[in-house]
C-alpha positions in Angstrom: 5.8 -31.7 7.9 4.0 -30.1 11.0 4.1 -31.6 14.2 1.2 -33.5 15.5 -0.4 -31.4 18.3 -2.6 -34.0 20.4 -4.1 -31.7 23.2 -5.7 -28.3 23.5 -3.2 -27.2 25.8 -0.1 -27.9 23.1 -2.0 -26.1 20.8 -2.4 -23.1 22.7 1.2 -23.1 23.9 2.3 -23.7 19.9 0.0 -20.4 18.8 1.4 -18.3 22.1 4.9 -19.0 21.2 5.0 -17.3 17.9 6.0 -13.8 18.3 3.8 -11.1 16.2 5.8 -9.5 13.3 6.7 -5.8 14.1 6.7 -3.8 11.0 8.2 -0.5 11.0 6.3 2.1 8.0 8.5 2.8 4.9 8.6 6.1 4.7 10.2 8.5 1.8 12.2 11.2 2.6 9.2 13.9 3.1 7.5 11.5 5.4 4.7 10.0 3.1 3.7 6.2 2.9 2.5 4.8 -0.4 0.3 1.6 -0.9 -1.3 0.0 -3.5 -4.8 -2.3 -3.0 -5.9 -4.5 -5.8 -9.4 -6.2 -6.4 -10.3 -7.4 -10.1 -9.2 -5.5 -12.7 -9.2 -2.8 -10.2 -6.1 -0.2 -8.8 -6.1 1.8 -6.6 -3.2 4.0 -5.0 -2.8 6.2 -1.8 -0.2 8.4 -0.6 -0.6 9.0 3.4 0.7 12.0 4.7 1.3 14.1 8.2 -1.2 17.3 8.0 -4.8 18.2 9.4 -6.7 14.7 8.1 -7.7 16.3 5.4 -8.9 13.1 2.3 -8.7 14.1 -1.0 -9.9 11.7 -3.5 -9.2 12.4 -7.3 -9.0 16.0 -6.5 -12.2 16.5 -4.7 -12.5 16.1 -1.0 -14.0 12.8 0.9 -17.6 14.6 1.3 -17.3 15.7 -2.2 -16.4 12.5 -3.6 -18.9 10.3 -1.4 -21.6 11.7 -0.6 -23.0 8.9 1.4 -22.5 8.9 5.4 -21.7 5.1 5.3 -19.2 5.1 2.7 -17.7 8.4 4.6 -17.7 6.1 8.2 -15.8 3.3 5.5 -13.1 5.3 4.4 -12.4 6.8 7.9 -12.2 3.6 9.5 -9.0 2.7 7.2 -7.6 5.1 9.3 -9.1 4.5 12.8 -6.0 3.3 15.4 -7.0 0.5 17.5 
């Protein structure tokens, strides 16, 4: 079972103590990434790979594909750095 944390102060030392968990991409051999995101009944799957920035979905390119601004500023903020 957990242990009992009585004060504010345990608690914060208990939450500072865990380390964050490193992960280092996977990578295939010509340097893409592959994920896959589920919602629903839903699929959807991305290779990410080094070049210009260039998005291509389904063929077509981002602007192409949504024409919206806001849906444009939502894809490119999957790929914003902090």
């Amino acid at each position: 079972m957990v242990d009992d944390i009585h004060t504010l102060d345990a608690l914060q030392d208990a939450v500072t103590e865990a380390a964050p968990i490193v992960r280092e991409p996977k990578r295939d051999a010509l340097g893409r990434s592959y994920a896959t995101g589920k919602r629903k009944n839903a699929i959807a799957r991305v290779w990410v790979k080094p070049g210009k920035g260039k998005v291509v979905v389904n063929g077509k390119e981002m602007k192409a594909y949504f024409a919206r601004p806001v849906l444009q500023m939502l894809i490119g903020q999957a790929f914003t750095v902090a």
